[in-house]
C-alpha positions as CSV (number, residue, x, y, z in Angstrom):
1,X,64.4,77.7,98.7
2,X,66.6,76.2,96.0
3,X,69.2,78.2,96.7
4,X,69.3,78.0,100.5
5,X,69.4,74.2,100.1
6,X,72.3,74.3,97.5
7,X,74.0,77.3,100.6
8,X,73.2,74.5,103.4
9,X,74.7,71.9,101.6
10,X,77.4,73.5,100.6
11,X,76.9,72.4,96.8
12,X,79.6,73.8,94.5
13,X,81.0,74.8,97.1
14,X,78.8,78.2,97.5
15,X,78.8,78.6,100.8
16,X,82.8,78.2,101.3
17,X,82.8,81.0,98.4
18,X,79.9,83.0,99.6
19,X,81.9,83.0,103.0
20,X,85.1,83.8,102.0
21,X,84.0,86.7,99.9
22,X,82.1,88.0,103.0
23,X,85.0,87.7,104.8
24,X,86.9,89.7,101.9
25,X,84.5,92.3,102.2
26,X,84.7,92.9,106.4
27,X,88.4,93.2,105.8
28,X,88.5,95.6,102.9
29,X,85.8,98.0,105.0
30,X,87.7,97.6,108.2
31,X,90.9,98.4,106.1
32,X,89.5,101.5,105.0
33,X,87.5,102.7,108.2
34,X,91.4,102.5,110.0
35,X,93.4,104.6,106.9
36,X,89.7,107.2,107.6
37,X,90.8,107.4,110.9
38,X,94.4,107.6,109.9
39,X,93.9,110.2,108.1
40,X,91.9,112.4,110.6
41,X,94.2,111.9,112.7
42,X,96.9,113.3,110.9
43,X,94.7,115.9,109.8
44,X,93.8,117.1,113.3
45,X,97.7,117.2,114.0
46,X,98.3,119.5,111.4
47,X,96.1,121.7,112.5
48,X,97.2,121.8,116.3
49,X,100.6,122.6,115.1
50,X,99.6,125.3,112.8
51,X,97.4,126.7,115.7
52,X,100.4,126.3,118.1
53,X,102.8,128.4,115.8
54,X,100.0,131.1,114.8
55,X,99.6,131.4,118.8
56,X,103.6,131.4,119.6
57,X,103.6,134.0,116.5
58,X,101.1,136.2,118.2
59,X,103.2,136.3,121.6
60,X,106.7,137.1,119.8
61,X,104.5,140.3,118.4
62,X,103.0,141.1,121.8
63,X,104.9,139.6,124.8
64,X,102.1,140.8,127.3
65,X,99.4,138.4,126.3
């Protein structure tokens, strides 16, 4: 109760601080959910590519297929 007076009031300017560090924290996890997906991404390329040149590999040894 104490402390929710001392947040509405802003007293010592918690809730400016609380808030900002909140704020901190949203853009730090959506910061690293984006280099996630980066990175999936990049991973999932790799792997096409490597697919691509096993499978034009494949048709050099047999032409027929």
């Amino acid at each position: 109760m104490l402390f929710e007076f001392a947040y509405e009031n802003n007293f010592l300017g918690l809730q400016t601080g609380l808030d900002w560090t909140g704020q901190k924290i949203d853009e730090g996890l959506n910061w690293a959910g984006d280099k996630v997906d980066d990175a999936k991404d990049w991973a999932s390329d790799k792997v096409d590519s490597a697919g691509e040149a096993l499978s034009s590999g494949l048709d050099f040894i047999n032409p027929f297929s």
